[in-house]
C-alpha positions as CSV (number, residue, x, y, z in Angstrom):
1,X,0.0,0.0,0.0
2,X,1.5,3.7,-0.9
3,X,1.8,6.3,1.4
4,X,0.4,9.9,0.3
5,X,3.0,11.6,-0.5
6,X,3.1,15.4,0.7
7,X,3.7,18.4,-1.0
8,X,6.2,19.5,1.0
9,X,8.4,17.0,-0.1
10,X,7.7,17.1,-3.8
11,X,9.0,20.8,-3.4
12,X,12.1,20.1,-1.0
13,X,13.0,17.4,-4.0
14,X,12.5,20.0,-7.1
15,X,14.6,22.6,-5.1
16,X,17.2,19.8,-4.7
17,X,17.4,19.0,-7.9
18,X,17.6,22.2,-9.5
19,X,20.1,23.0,-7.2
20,X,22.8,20.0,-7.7
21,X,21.7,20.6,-11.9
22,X,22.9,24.1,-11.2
23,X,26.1,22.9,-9.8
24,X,26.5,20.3,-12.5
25,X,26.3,23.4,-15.3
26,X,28.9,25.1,-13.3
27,X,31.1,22.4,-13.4
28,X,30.7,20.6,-16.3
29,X,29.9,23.8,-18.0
30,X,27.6,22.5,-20.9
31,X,25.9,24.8,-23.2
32,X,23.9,24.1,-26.3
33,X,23.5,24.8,-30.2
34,X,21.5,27.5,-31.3
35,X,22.3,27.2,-35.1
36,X,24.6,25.4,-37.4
37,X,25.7,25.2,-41.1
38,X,28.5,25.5,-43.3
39,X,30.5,23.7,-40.8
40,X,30.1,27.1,-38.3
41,X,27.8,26.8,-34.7
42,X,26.7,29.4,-32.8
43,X,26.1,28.3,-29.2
44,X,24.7,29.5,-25.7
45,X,25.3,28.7,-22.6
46,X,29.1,28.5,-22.2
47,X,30.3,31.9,-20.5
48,X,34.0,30.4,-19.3
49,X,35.2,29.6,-22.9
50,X,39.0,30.8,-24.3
51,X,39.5,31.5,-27.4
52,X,40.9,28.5,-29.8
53,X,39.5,25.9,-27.0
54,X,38.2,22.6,-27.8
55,X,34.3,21.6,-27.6
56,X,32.7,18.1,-27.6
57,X,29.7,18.2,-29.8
58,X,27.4,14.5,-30.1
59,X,28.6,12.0,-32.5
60,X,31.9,12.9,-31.6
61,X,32.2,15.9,-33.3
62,X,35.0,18.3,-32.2
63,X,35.0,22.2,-32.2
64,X,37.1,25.2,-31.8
65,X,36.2,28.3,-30.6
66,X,36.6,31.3,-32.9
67,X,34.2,34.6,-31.8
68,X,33.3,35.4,-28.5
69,X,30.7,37.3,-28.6
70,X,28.7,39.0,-25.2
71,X,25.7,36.6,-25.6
72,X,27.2,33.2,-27.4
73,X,30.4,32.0,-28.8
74,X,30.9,31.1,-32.5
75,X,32.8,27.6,-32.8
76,X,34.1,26.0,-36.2
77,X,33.4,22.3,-36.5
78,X,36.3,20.7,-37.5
79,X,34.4,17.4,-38.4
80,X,31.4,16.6,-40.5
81,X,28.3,19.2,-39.4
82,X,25.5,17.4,-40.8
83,X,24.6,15.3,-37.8
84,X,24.2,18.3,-35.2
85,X,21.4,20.0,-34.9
86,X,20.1,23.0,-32.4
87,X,19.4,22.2,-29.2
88,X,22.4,19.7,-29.1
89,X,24.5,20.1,-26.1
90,X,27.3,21.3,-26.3
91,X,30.9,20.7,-23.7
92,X,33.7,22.1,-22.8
93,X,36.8,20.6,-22.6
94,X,39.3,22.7,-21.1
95,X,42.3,22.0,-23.6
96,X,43.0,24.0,-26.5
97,X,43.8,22.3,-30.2
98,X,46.5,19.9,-30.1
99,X,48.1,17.5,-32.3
100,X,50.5,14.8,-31.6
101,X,53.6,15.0,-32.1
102,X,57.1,12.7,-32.7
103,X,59.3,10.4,-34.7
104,X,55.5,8.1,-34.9
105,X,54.5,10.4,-37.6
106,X,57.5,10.0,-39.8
107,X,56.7,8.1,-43.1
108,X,52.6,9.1,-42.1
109,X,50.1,10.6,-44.1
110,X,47.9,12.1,-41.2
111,X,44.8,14.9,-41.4
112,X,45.5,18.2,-39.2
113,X,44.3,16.8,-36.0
114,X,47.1,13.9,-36.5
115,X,45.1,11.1,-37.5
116,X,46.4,8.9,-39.8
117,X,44.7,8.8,-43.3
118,X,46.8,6.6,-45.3
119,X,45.0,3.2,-44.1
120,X,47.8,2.3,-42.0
121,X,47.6,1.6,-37.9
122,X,46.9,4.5,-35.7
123,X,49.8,6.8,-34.9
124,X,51.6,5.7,-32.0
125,X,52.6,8.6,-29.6
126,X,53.3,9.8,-26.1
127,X,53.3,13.5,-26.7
128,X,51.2,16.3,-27.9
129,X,51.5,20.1,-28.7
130,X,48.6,23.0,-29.0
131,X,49.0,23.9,-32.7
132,X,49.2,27.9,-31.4
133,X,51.8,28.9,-29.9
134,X,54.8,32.0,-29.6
135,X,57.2,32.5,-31.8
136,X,61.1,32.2,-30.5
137,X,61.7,35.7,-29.2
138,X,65.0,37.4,-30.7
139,X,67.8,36.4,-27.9
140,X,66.9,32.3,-28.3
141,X,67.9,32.3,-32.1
142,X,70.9,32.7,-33.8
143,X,71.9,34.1,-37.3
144,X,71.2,31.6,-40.4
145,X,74.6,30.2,-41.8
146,X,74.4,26.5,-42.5
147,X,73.0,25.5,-45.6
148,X,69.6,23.6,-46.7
149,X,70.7,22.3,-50.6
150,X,67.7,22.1,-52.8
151,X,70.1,19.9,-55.0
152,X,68.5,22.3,-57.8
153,X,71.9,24.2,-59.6
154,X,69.3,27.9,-60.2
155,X,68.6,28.0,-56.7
156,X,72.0,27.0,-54.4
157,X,74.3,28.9,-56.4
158,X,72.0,32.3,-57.0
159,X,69.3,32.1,-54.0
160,X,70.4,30.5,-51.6
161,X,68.4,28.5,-48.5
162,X,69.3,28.7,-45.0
163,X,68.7,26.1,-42.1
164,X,65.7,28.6,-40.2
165,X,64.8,30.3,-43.3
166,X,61.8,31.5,-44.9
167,X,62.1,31.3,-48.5
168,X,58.6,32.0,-50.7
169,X,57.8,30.1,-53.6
170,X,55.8,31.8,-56.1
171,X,54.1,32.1,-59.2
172,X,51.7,30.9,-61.3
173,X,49.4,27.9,-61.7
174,X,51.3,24.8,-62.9
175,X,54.7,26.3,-63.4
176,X,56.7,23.7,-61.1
177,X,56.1,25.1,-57.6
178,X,55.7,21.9,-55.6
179,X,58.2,20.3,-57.7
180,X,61.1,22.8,-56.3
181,X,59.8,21.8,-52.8
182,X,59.3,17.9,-53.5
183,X,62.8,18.3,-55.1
184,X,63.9,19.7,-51.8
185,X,62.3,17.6,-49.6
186,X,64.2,14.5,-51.8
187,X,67.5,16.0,-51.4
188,X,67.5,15.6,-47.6
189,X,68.0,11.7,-47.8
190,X,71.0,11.2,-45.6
191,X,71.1,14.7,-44.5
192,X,69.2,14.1,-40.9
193,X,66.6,16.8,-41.7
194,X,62.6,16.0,-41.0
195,X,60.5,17.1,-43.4
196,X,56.7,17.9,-43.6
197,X,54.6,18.7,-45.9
198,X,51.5,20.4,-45.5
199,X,48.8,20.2,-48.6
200,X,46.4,22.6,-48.2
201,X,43.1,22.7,-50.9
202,X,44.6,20.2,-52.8
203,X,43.1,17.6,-55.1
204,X,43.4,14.4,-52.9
205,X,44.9,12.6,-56.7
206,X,47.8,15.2,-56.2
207,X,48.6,14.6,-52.9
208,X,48.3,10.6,-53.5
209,X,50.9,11.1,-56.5
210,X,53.6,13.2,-54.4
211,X,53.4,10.9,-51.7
212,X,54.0,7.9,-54.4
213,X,57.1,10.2,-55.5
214,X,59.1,10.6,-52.2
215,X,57.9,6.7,-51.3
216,X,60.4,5.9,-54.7
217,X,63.1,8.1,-54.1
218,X,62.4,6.7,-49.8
219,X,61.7,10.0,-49.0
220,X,59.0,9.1,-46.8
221,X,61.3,7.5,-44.1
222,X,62.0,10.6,-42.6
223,X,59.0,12.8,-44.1
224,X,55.2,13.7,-42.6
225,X,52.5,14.7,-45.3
226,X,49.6,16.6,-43.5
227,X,46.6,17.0,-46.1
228,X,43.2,18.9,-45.4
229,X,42.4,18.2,-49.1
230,X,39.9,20.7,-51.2
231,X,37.4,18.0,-49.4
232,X,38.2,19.2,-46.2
233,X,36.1,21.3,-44.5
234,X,37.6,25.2,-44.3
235,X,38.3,25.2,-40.4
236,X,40.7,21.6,-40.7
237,X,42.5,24.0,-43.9
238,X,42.7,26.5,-41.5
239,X,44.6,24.4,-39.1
240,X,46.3,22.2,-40.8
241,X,49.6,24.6,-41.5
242,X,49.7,25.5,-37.6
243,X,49.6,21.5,-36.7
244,X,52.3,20.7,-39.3
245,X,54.2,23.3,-37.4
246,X,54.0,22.4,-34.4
247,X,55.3,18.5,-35.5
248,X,58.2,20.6,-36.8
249,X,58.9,22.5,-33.4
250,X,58.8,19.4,-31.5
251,X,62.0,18.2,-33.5
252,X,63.3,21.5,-34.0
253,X,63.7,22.0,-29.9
254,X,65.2,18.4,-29.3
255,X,68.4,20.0,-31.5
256,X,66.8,18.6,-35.2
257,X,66.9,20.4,-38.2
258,X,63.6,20.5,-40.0
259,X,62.0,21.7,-43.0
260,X,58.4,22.4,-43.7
261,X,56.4,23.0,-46.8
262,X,53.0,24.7,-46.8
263,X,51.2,24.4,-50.1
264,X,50.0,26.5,-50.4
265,X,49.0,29.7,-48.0
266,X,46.6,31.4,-50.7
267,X,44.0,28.7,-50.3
268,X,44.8,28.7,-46.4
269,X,43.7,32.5,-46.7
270,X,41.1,31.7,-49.2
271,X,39.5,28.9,-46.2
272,X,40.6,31.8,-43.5
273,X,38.4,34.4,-45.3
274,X,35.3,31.8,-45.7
275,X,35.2,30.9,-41.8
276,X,35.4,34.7,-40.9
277,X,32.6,36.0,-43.1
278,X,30.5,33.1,-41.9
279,X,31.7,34.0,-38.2
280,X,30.0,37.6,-39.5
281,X,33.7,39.3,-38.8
282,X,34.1,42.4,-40.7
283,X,35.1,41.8,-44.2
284,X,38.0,44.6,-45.2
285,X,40.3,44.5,-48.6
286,X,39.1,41.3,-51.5
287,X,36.6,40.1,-48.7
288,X,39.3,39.2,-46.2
289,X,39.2,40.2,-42.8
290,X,41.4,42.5,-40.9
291,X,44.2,39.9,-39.4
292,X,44.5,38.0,-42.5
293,X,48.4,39.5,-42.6
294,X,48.9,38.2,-38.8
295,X,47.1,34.7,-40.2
296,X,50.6,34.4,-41.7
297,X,53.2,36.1,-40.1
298,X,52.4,34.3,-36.2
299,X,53.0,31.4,-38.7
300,X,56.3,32.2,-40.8
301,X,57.7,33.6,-37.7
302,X,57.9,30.8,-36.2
303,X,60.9,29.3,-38.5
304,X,63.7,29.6,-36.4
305,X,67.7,28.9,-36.5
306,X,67.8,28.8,-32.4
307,X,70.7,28.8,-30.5
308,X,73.6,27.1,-29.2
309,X,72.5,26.9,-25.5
310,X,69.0,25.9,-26.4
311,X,70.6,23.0,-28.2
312,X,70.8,24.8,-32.3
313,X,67.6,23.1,-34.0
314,X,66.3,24.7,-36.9
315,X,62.6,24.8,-38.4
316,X,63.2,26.2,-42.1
317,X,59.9,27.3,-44.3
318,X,59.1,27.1,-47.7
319,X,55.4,28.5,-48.1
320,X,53.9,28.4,-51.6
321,X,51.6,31.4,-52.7
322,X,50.1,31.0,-56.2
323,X,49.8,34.3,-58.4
324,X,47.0,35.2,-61.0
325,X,49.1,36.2,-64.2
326,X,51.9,36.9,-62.6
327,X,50.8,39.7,-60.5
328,X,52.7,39.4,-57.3
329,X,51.7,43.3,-56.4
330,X,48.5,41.6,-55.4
331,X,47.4,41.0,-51.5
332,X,47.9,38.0,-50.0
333,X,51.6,37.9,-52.5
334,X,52.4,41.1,-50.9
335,X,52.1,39.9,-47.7
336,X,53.7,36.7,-47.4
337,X,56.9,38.7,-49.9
338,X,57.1,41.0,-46.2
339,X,56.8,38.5,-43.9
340,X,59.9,35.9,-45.5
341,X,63.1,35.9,-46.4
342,X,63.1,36.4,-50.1
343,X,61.6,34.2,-52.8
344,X,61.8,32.2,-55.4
345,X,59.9,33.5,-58.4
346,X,58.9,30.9,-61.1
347,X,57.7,32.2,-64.7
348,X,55.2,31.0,-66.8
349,X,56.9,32.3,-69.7
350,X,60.3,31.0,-69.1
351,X,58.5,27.0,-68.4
352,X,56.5,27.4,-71.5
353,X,60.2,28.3,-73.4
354,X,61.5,24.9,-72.1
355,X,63.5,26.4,-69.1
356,X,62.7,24.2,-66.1
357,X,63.1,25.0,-62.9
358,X,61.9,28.4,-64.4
359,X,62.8,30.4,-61.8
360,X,63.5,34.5,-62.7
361,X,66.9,35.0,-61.7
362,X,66.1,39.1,-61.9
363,X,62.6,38.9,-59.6
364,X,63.9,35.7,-57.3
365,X,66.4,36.7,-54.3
366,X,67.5,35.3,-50.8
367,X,67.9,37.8,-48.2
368,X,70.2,35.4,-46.1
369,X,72.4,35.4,-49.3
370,X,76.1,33.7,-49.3
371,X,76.0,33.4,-45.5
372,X,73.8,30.2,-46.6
373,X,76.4,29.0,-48.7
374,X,79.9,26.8,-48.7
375,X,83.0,28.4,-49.9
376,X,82.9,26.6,-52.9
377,X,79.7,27.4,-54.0
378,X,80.4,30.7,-53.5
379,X,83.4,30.8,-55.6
380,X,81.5,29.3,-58.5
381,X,78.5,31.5,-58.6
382,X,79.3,34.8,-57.9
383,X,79.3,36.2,-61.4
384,X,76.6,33.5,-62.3
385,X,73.8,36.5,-61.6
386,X,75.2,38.8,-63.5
387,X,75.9,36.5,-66.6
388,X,72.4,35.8,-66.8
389,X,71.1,39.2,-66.6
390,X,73.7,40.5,-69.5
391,X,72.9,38.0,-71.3
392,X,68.8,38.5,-71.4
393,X,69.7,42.3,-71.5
394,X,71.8,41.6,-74.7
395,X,69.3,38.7,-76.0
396,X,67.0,41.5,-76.2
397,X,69.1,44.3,-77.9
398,X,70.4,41.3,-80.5
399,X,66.6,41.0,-81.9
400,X,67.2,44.2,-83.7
401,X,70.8,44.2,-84.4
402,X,72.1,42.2,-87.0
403,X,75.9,42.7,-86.5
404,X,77.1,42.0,-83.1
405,X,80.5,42.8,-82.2
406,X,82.9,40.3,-80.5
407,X,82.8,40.7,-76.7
408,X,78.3,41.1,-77.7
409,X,78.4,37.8,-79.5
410,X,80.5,36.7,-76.6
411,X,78.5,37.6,-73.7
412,X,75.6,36.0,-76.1
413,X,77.2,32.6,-76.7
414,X,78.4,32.6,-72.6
415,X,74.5,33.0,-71.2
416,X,73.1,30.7,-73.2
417,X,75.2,27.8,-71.9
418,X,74.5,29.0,-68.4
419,X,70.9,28.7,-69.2
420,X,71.1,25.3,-70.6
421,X,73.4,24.3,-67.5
422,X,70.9,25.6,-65.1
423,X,67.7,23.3,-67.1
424,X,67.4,20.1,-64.5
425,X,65.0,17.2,-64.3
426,X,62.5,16.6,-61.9
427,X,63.4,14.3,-59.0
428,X,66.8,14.5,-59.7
429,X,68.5,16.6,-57.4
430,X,72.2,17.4,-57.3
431,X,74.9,17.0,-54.4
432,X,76.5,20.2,-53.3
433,X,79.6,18.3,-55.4
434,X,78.6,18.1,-58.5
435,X,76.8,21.6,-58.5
436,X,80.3,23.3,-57.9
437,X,82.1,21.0,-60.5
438,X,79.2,21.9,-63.1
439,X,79.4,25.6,-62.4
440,X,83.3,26.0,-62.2
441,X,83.2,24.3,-65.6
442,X,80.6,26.9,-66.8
443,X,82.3,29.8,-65.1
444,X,85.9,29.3,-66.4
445,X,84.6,28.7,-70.2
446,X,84.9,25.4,-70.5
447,X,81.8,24.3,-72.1
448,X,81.9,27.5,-74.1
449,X,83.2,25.5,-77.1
450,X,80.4,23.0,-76.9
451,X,77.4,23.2,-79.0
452,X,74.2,24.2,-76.5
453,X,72.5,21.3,-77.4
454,X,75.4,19.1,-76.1
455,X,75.9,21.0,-72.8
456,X,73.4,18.3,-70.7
457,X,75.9,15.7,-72.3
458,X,78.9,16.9,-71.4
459,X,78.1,17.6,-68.0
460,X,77.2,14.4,-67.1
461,X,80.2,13.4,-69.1
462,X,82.2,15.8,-66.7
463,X,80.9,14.3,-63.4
464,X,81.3,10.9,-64.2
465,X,84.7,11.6,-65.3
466,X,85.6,13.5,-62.2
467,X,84.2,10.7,-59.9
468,X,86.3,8.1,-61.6
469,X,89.6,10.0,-62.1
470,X,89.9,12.7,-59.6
471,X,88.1,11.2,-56.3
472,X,90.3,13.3,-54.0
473,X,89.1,16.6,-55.8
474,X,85.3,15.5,-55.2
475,X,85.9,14.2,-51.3
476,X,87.8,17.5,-50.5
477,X,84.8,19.8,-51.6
478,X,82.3,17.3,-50.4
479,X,84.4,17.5,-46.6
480,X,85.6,20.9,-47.0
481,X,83.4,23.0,-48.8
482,X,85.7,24.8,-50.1
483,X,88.9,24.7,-52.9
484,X,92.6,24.5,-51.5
485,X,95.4,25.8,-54.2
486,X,95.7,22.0,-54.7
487,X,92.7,21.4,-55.4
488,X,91.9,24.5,-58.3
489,X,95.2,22.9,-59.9
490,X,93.5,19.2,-60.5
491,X,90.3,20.8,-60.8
492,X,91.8,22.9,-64.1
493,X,93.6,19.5,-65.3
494,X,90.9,17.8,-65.1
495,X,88.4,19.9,-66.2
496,X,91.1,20.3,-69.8
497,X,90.8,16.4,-69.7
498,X,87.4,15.7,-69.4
499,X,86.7,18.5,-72.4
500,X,89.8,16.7,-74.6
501,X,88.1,13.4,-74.3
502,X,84.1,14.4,-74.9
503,X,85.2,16.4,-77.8
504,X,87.1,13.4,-78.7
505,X,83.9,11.0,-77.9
506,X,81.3,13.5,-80.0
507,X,83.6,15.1,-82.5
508,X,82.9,18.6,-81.4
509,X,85.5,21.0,-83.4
């Protein structure tokens, strides 16, 4: 038999549970959806929230918070949107974006919050790092002298890269971009530099394709590929360069040299500029908001060469802005040109003419300059600028002239074996070596005498001449760097030799 139960104690209970459900908001400090779309939710309810932190959203859905505003917070879902709904509640989490972080990752394909995408087992780590974070201040880095070697000839000898570097790439759609970083990233084999590689936008086909690449030339070994493909919602775009980054710091502090390559930071500002005007932030110049300069610059900046005492790592960055017709006077070109350390300017003319790399030698500069650079590079290509740009000067004037004087005809014949020297292949970089033997060949007029056509020839004829018959010549640069008296005088001999015998071999007069 039930008793009556009293009102009294139907109220005592209510009160009691409203007031441990009060205490349980507090603490748990749930709020709720009040609209979503476009991968953007606007929610109530959560007053304690910081800026970048993480949200649980049902179905497992993660969020980041973006705009706080005085009577909700905008979050961007980094995850698929189409399962929440309003009223959803809504958690916080107390941690701000991380990703995780060590040698796990290496030979990985992952997406920006570290997961691993390339059907292989989860990553295994002990370690994670918030994707934001300061840039080292001035008095924990040093100045940028040691080297990174493309193992491209154009770009070692005339712009040079520096471990902690920021070097741009840019120009126009399809004219070999990726391929100077891919190129890059190849040439570290053996050279105990991580790389990454952030794809940003990217057709997933492309990224599958690269990654094929540096699997052949075993690139992969010690390489991470984070991709937030042209699939990917615009808030994991927006992330994914500041996650790659923070992989890269993790090394870079434990003494490591790394190099990271963001490709590219138009379509990170293109995603940037789609979250903001769906946040409702102020659109200001081509649509994008206000901060879009400091979008990249708290990112750039944080390639560093640090220093002795805090153990001399190095995070070097090779961002990749694409250009409309060449105009690099436009926005987000202008930008990223103030915030590195010189670029490297591709043409569109110069890789429809053949010329590949087809990077400008009069628009493209390093800012770091011969300090990135061994003594026997810089033997070999200092004039090498200034060759080129007499030569296109004179190139130009000789389309009206028809009688060229000696020293014109000269300067004429001289460039356009340089440019033919300078022509490489894809996925075939050079060692620092062979640059220097190619170059001192072209400098001191040795290949002057042979036909243009026959200049690919006899440099490979060269190298493989010089690495049978004058080993000690290529182990001293390769140790050294640099050319003792001894070694200019077998270098000349050599260099007589090698051009005797090819003329010999082709019957050049």
């Amino acid at each position: 038999m039930s008793r009556d139960i009293k009102p009294e104690e139907i109220s005592s209970l209510i009160k009691e549970e409203i007031k441990n459900y009060d205490q349980k908001i507090h603490s748990d400090d749930v709020g709720y959806v009040i609209s979503v779309g476009d991968g953007i939710a606007m929610v109530q309810g959560i007053e304690k929230a910081m800026s970048s932190e993480l949200l649980e959203f049902p179905h497992d859905v993660m969020g980041m918070v973006m705009n706080l505003e005085e009577d909700h917070i905008g979050v961007v879902l980094l995850g698929d949107d189409r399962e929440i709904k309003e009223g959803d509640e809504v958690k916080r989490t107390g941690r701000i974006v991380e990703v995780p972080v060590g040698d796990g990752l290496l030979g990985r394909v992952v997406d920006p919050l570290g997961n691993a995408i390339d059907g292989g087992e989860a990553i295994a780590y002990t370690k994670t790092r918030a994707i934001e974070r300061v840039a080292p201040g001035v008095m924990t880095r040093r100045s940028v002298y040691q080297p990174l070697m493309t193992g491209l000839k154009v770009i070692d000898s005339m712009i040079p890269i520096g471990k902690g570097q920021r070097e741009l790439i840019i120009g126009d759609r399809e004219t070999g971009k990726t391929a100077i970083a891919v190129d890059t990233i190849i040439n570290q084999k053996g050279k105990d530099v991580y790389c990454i590689y952030v794809a940003i936008g990217q057709k997933e086909s492309t990224v599958a394709r690269m990654v094929q690449k540096l699997r052949e030339n075993d690139a992969m070994d010690y390489t991470v590929v984070v991709n937030a493909s042209a699939s990917a919602s615009a808030p994991l775009q927006y992330i994914a360069p500041y996650a790659g980054c923070a992989m890269g710091e993790e090394w870079m502090e434990n003494g490591k040299d790394v190099l990271i390559v963001y490709d590219d930071l138009s379509k990170h500002a293109v995603a940037y500029r789609t979250m903001s005007l769906l946040l409702k932030r102020p659109p200001g110049r081509e649509a994008y908001p206000g901060d879009v300069f400091y979008l990249h610059s708290r990112l750039l900046e944080r390639a560093a060469k640090l220093s002795d005492e805090l153990g001399g790592g190095s995070l070097t960055a090779l961002p990749i802005i694409e250009t409309q017709a060449g105009d690099i006077s436009a926005y987000i070109p202008t930008n990223v040109i103030s915030i590195t350390d010189g670029q490297i300017f591709l043409q569109t003319d110069l890789f429809a003419a053949g010329q590949r790399p087809a990077v400008d030698s009069g628009l493209s500069v390093s800012r770091v300059g011969s300090n990135a650079q061994t003594k026997a590079m810089k033997a070999v290509s200092s004039t090498l600028k200034l060759d080129l740009a007499q030569y296109h000067e004179m190139q130009t004037f000789a389309q009206f002239g028809s009688d060229l004087d000696a020293s014109t005809k000269k300067i004429l014949n001289h460039g356009e074996r340089v440019t033919e020297l300078l022509k490489q292949p894809q996925y075939q970089p050079m060692s620092m070596t062979d640059q220097v033997l190619s170059l001192y060949a072209v400098k001191h007029g040795y290949m002057d005498e042979i036909p243009a056509a026959e200049v690919a020839a006899f440099e490979k004829s060269l190298l493989r001449y010089f690495h049978d018959a004058y080993k000690d010549v290529c182990e001293e640069i390769e140790k050294n760097g640099s050319f003792s008296d001894e070694c200019i005088a077998k270098t000349e001999e050599g260099m007589k030799k090698a051009l005797e015998q090819f003329k010999l071999v082709k019957g050049v007069n």
